[in-house]
Residue, then its C-alpha position, 0 to 999 in steps of 0.5 A: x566499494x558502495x552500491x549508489x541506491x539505484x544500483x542497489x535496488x535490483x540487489x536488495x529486492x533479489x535479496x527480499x526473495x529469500x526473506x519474508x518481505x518483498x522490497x526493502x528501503x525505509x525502515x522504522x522500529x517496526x509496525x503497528x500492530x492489529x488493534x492499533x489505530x491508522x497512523x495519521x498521515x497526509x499527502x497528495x493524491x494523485x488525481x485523475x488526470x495523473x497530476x499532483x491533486x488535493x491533500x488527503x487525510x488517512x483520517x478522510x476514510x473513516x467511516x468506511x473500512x480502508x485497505x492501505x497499501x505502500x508501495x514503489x514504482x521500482x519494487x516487482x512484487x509492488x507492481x504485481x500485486x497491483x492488479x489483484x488489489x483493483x480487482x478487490x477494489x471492485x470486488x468490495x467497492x460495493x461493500x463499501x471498501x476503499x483502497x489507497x495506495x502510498x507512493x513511496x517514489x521519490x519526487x522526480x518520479x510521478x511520471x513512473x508512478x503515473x505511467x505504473x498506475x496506468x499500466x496495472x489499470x489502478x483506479x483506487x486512490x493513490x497517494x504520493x509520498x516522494x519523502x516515505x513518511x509513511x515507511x516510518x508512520x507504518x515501521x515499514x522495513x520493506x515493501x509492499x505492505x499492506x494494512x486493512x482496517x475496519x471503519x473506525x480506523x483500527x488496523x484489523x490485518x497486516x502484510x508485510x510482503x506481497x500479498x497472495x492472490x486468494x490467501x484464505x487469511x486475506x479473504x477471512x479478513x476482506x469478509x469480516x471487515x466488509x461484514x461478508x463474513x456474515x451469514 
């Protein structure tokens, strides 16, 4: 007997506790690795009316260092985690840190990602990807994952799992690449 996806998901994210990743689906032959560039990746932004908006570029957020962070709608450690990012998003905004979030959510699920971002109180930058291009662009095998990188677009850290809120690796990696690590 086979589990239809929906099924399986609840299944598969109780499974991910036990593992060292939160929520799995997608996968590709793993991730870049801390050195690399940003893979390149475009898609939709969900603008603030929470519609469909304007096609954004990865590549657009250069000159300023970028956290990028997939996730979705039916994963629990996605969901959790969202507040803390806002509140690095204003922590570093002034740093000049941007954040974008990558839905993974299928098409038929904006109003979930829509009503997800305005439960967690999102204001950072959130991309829709109902195909998960970016599951494989970023060889993730399972969500959230999270890449940091520096102005230049090269990745300086990586997550593969929930992020834990005042992780001292996390915050070394903020400091140094907002250069708050100077002093």
């Amino acid at each position: 007997m086979t589990l239809s996806r929906a099924a399986s998901l609840p299944l598969v994210c109780l499974l991910s506790l036990v593992g060292p990743t939160g929520c799995a689906e997608g996968g590709s032959d793993g991730p870049p690795r801390v050195g690399d560039a940003l893979p390149e990746f475009t898609a939709v932004l969900l603008d603030e009316a929470g519609m469909e908006g304007d096609s954004v570029s990865l590549a657009s957020y250069r000159g300023a260092p970028v956290l990028v962070n997939l996730w979705a709608t039916w994963c629990p450690p996605c969901r959790a985690e969202m507040p803390y990012l806002e509140t690095v998003a204003q922590e570093y905004a002034a740093d000049g840190l941007r954040i974008v979030g990558i839905s993974t959510d299928q098409r038929g699920a904006l109003d979930q990602v829509r009503d997800v971002v305005a439960e967690r109180g999102v204001t950072y930058d959130i991309l829709l990807d109902p195909r998960a291009r970016s599951t494989d662009l970023f060889g993730a095998f399972g969500l959230p994952v999270t890449f940091l990188a520096d102005a230049e677009g090269r990745i300086t850290w990586m997550r593969l799992g929930p992020l834990a809120e005042g992780d001292p690796a996390f915050e070394r990696a903020l400091a140094d690449v907002t250069e708050q690590g100077d002093g």
